[in-house]
VMD Tcl script that draws the C-alpha trace (Angstrom):
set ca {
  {41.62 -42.37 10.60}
  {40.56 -38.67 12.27}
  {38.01 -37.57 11.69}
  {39.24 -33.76 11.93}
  {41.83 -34.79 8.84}
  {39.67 -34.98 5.53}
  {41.22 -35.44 2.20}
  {39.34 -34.52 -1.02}
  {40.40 -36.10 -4.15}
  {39.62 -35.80 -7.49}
  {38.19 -32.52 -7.16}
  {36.64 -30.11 -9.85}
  {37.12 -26.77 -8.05}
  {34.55 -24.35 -8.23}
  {34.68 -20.54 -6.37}
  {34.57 -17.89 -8.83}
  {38.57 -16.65 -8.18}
  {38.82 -18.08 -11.73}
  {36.69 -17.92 -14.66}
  {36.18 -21.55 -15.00}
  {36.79 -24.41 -12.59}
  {39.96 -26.35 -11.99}
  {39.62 -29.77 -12.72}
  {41.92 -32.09 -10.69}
  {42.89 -30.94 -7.73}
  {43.70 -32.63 -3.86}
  {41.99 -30.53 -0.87}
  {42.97 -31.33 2.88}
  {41.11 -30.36 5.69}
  {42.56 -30.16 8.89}
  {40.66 -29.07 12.06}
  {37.82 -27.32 10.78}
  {40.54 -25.17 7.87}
  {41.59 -26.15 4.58}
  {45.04 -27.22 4.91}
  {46.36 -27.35 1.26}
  {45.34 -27.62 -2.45}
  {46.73 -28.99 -4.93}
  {46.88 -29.83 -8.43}
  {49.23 -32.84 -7.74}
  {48.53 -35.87 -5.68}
  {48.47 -35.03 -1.62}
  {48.64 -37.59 1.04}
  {47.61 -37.52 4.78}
  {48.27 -41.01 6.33}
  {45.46 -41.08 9.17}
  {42.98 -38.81 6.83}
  {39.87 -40.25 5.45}
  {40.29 -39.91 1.77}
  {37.19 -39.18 -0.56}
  {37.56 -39.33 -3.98}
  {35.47 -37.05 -5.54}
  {35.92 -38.49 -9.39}
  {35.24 -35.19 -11.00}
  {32.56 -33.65 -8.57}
  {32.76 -29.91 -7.89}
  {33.78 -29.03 -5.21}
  {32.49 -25.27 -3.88}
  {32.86 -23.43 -1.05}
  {29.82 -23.06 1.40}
  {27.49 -20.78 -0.01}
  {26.98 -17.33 1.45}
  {23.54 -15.56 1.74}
  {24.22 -11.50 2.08}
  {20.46 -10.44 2.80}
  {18.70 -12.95 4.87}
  {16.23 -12.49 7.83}
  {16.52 -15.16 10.20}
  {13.56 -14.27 12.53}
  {11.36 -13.41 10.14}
  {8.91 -16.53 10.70}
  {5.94 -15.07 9.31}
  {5.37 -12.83 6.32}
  {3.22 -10.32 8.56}
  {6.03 -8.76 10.13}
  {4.05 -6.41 12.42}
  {2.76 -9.91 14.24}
  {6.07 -10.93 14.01}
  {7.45 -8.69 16.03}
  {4.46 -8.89 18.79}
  {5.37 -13.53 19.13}
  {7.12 -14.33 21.91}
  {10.93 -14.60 21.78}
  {11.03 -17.98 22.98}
  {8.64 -19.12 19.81}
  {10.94 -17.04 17.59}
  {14.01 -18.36 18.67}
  {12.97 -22.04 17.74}
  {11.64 -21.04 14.52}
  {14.82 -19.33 13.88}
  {16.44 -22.66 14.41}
  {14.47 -24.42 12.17}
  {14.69 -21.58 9.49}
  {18.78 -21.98 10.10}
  {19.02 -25.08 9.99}
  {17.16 -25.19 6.28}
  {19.89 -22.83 4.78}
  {22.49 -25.10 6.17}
  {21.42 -27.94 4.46}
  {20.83 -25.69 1.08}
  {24.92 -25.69 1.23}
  {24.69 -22.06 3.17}
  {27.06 -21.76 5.48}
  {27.19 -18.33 6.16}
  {24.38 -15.61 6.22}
  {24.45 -12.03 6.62}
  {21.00 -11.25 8.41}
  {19.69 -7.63 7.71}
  {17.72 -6.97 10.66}
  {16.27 -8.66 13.82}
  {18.83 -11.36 14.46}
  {20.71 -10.49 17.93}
  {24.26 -11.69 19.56}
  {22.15 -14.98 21.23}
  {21.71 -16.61 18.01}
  {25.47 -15.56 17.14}
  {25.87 -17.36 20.34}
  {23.64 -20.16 19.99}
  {25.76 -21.09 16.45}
  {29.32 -20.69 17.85}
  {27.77 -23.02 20.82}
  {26.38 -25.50 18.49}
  {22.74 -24.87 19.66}
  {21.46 -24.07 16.45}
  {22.65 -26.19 13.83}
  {23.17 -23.33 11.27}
  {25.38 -21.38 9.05}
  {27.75 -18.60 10.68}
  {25.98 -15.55 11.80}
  {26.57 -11.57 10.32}
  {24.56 -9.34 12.16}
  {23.16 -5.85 12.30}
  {20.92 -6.38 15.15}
  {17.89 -4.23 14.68}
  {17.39 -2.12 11.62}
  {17.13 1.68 12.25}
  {13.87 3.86 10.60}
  {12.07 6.64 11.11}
  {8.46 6.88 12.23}
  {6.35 5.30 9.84}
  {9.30 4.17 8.02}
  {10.01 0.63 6.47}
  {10.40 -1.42 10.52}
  {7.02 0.50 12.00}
  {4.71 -1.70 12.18}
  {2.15 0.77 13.92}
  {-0.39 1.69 10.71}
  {-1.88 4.65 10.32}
  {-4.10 3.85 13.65}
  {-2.07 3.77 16.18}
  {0.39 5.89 18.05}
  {1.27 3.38 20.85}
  {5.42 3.53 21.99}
  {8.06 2.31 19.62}
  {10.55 1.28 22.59}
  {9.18 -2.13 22.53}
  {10.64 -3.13 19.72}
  {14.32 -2.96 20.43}
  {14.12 -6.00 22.60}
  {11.59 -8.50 20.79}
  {13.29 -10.66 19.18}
  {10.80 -11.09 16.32}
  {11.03 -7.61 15.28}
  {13.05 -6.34 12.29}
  {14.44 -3.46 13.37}
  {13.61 -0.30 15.60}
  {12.21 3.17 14.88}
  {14.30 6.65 15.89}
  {14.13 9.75 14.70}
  {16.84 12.87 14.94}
  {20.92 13.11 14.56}
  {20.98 12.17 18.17}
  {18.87 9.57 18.23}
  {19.85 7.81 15.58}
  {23.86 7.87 17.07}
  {22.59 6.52 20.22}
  {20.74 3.50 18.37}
  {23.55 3.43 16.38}
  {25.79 2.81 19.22}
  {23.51 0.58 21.19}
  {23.37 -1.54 18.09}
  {27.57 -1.73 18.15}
  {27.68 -2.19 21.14}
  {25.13 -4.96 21.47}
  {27.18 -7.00 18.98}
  {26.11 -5.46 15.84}
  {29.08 -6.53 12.87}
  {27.39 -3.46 10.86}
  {24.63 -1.16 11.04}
  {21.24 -1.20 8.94}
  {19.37 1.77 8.09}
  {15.80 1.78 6.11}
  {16.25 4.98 3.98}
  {13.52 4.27 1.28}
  {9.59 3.06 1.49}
  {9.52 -0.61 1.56}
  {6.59 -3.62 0.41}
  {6.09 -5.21 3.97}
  {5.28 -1.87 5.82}
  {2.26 -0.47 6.39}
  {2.58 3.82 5.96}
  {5.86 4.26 3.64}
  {5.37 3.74 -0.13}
  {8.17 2.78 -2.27}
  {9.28 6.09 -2.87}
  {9.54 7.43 0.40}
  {13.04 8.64 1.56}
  {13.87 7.42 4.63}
  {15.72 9.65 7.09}
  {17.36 13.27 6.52}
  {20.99 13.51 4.89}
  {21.89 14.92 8.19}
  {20.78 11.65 9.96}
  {22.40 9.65 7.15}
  {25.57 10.74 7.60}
  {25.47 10.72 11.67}
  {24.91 6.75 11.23}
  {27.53 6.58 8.53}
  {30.03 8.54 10.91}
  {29.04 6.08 13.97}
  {29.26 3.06 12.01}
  {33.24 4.52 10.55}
  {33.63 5.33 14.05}
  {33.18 1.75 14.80}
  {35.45 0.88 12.33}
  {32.29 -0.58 10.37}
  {29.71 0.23 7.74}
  {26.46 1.44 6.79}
  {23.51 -1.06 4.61}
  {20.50 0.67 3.50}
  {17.20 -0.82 2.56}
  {16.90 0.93 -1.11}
  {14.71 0.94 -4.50}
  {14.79 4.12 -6.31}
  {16.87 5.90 -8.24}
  {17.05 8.82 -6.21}
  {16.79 7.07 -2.53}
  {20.34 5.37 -3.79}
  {21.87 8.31 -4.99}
  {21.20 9.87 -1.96}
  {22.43 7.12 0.56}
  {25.87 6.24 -1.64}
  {26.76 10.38 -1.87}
  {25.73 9.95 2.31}
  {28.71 7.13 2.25}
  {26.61 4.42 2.41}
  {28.28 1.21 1.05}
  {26.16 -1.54 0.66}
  {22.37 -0.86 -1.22}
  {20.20 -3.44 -0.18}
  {17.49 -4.72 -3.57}
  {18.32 -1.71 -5.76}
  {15.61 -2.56 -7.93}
  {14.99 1.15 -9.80}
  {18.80 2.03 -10.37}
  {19.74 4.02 -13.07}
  {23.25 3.84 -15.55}
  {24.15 6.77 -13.82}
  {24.23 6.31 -10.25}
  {25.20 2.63 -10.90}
  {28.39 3.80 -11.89}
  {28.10 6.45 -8.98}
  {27.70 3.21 -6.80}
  {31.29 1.51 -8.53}
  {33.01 4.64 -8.41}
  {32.25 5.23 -4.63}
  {33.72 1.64 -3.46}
  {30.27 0.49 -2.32}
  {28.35 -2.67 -3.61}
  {24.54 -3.89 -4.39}
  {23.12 -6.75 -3.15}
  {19.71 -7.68 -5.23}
  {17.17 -9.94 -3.83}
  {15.01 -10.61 -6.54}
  {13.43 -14.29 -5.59}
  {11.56 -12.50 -2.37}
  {9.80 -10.57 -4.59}
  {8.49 -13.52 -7.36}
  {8.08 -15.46 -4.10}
  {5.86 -12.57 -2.46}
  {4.09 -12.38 -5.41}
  {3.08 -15.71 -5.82}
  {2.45 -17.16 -2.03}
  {2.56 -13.61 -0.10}
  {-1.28 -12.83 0.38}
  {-1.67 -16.56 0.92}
  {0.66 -16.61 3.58}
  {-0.68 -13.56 5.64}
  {1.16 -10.56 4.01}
  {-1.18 -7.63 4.30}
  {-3.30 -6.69 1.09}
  {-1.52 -2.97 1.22}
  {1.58 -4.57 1.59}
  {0.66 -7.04 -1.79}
  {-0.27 -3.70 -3.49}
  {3.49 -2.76 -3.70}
  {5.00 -5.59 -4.78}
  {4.46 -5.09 -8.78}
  {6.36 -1.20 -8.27}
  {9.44 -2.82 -7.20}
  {9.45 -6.59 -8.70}
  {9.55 -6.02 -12.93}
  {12.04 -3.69 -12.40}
  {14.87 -6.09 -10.74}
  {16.33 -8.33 -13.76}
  {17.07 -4.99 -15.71}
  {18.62 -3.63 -12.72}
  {20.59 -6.85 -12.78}
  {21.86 -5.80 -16.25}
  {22.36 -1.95 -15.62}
  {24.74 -3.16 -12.55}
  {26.42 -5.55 -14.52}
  {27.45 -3.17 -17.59}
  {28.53 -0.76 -14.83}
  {30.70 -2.96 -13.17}
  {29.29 -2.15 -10.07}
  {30.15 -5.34 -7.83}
  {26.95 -7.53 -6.65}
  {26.93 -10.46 -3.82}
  {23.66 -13.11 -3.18}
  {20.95 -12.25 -1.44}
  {17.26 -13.66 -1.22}
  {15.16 -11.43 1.69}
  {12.68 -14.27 2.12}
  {10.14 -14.25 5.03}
  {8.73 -17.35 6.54}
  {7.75 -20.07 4.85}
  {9.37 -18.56 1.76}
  {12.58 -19.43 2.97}
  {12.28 -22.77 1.00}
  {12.77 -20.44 -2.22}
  {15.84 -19.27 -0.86}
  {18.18 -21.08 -3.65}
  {16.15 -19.80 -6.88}
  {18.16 -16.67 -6.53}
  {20.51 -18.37 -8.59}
  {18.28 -19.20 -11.45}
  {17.07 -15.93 -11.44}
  {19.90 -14.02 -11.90}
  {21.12 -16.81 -14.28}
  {18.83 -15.64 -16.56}
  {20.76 -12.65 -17.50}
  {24.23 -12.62 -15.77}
  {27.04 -15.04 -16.56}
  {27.02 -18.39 -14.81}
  {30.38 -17.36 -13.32}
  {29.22 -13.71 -12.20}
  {26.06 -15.37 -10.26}
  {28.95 -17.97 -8.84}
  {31.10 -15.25 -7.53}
  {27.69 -13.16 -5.91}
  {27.80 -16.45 -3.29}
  {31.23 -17.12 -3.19}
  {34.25 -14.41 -3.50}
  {32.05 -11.18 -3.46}
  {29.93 -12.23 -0.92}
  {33.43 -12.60 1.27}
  {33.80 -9.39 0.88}
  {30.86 -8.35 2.10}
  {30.53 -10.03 5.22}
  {34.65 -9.16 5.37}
  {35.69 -12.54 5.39}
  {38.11 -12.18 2.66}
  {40.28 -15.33 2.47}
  {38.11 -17.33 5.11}
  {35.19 -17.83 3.86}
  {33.96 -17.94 0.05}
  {37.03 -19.56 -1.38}
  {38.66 -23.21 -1.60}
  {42.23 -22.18 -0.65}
  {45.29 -22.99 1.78}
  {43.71 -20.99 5.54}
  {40.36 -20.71 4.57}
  {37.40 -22.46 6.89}
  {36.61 -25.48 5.98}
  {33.26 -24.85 4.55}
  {32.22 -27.07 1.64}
  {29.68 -28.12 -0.56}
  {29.72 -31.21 -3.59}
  {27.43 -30.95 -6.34}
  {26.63 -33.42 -8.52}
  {27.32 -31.62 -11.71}
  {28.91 -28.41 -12.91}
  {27.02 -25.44 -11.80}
  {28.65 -23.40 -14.95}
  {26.61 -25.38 -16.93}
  {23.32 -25.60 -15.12}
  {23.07 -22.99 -12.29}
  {19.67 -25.27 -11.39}
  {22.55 -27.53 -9.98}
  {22.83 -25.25 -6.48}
  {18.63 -25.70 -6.25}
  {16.62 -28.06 -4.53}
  {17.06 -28.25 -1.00}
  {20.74 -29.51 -1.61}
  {19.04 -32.15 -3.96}
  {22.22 -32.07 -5.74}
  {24.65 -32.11 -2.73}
  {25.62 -35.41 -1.55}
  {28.11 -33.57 1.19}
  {27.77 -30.07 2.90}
  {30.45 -29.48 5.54}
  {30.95 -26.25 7.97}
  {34.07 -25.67 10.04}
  {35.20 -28.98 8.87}
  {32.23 -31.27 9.84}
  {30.32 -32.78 8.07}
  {26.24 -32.08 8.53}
  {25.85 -33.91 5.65}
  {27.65 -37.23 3.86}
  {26.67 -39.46 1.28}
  {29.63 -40.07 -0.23}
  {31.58 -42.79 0.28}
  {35.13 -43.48 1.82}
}
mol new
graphics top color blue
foreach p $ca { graphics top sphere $p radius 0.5 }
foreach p [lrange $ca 0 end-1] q [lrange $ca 1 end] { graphics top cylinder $p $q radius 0.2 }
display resetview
């Protein structure tokens, strides 16, 4: 038997490129890809054969709005730790999304190329690795940490590791950053163009940056053959930033009909991140988050299941995201239930699977159960149509996760 040659049987396949799942089918994976599936019987002679009697079988999970380094919710201290602390909590933070059936993340500021590194070296025992390296904002915009007291040099945070992203100001500043970012190993570049809850000096509805700086870092990040996400809550601050070319809104929380269906009929894409904000609510001052920052939570939170809705009737297309900071991480999963609570089942399946591809523009590798895909898999317990609470739990209900076609975790048996 090989262990690189897995065969599935039995399955009940679940990944959103069909409204409902397909009961009955034969997956093979063969060195770390899915080699065929099938609604008729497959065979594999030296394969280990698991037969799945019904389970569901899904496609890792993918996270679109994560923040791997964030270890603490004070993310002005966060960004003074050492790297060497951060880098093992980041590990450990990793390593719990893996074994929530994540297998790929899209982090949306802090995480460098190392950790892409470390994970491709099987260091850190984590999902695969998007990055946007450090976030760009202005002074006293949603990544300075500074407060109104001090005026001490931003410089130092491009290289800590623990910091979220880095401040610039002016067209050519923010193309240099832009293009130290690419160049660094950035997959796509983050901007912070609205006021944002864990800052100290930018209330929510600050705009963030000039329309001439906007488009600079949307014209650098084209250049690069890439793309443009922007932190974003109100109305206007998303108007702005989509008619700028940005593509992806990060949260989204105050959109209106209209510039949702500005947002579908530009091409571009929201990614809502409601379960940081119940979370911050509920643990955040507990957990160090500063009082002012606990202040804004309320402008931004009520708002995000009706901007679930508005999206939704606009068909404006929406992938998974969470936005969790330190021990909050646990909550990461909850995002489901959440958004269960007024999309389709199916819809809130797709946001992790097949639209969530498309954001991190792995289209056809990752996010689907299909002949050339990676082998990234997760079996519930269950049907997830039924009871989204299924995909909860710490992988509760997921007796196998496997990434690249190994298994990290198996309790099935042969």
């Amino acid at each position: 038997m090989s262990a690189d040659l897995v065969l599935f049987r039995n399955a009940r396949v679940l990944d959103g490129t069909h409204d409902t799942a397909l009961d009955g089918h034969d997956v093979l994976v063969e060195g770390g890809i899915i080699r065929e599936v099938s609604d008729k019987p497959l065979t594999a002679s030296s394969a280990r054969v698991i037969d799945l009697a019904g389970r569901t079988l899904m496609p890792g999970l993918i996270d679109c709005h994560v923040h791997v380094i964030a270890t603490i919710p004070d993310l002005g201290a966060n960004a003074e730790l050492p790297d060497s602390l951060v880098a093992l909590r980041t590990a450990k933070i990793m390593r719990g999304m893996l074994m929530r059936g994540f297998t790929t993340v899209r982090d949306l500021g802090g995480a460098d190329h190392g950790l892409v590194m470390a994970v491709r070296e099987g260091l850190i025992d984590g999902p695969r690795l998007v990055i946007c390296g450090k976030a760009l904002s202005q002074t006293g915009g949603h990544t300075d940490y500074r407060g109104r007291y001090h005026s001490r040099d931003v410089s130092h945070y491009g290289t800590k590791l623990g910091a979220m992203g880095r401040v610039c100001d002016g067209v050519d500043a923010v193309r240099r950053v832009a293009r130290e970012e690419i160049k660094a190993g950035a997959d796509f570049i983050k901007i912070m163009a609205n006021g944002g809850v864990s800052s100290p000096t930018d209330p929510i509805a600050f705009l963030g940056y000039s329309v001439d700086e906007l488009r600079a870092i949307v014209e650098e990040a084209t250049n690069a053959q890439t793309y443009v996400a922007a932190h974003l809550y109100t109305d206007a601050a998303i108007r702005r930033a989509v008619e700028c070319g940005v593509i992806s809104v990060e949260h989204g929380n105050l959109v209106t009909p209209e510039t949702a269906r500005l947002i579908r009929d530009k091409g571009a894409y929201v990614v809502p991140t409601n379960v940081t904000f119940d979370a911050l609510a509920k643990e955040g001052a507990s957990l160090g988050l500063p009082p002012a920052s606990v202040a804004k939570i309320e402008d931004v939170r009520e708002a995000g299941l009706a901007a679930l809705e508005t999206l939704h009737a606009a068909g404006v297309m929406m992938a998974y995201g969470t936005d969790l900071l330190g021990e909050m991480h646990r909550h990461q999963s909850e995002e489901f239930v959440i958004r269960g609570r007024c999309l389709p089942a199916i819809e809130v399946i797709r946001s992790a699977t097949v639209n969530a591809a498309k954001v991190v523009r792995l289209e056809g590798k990752a996010g689907v159960v299909a002949p050339g895909a990676f082998a990234d898999l997760i079996v519930v317990d269950g049907d997830p149509l039924a009871d989204l609470s299924l995909l909860t739990g710490q992988g509760r209900h997921m007796p196998a996760i496997m990434i690249d076609g190994r298994f990290v975790k198996d309790e099935l048996a042969a």
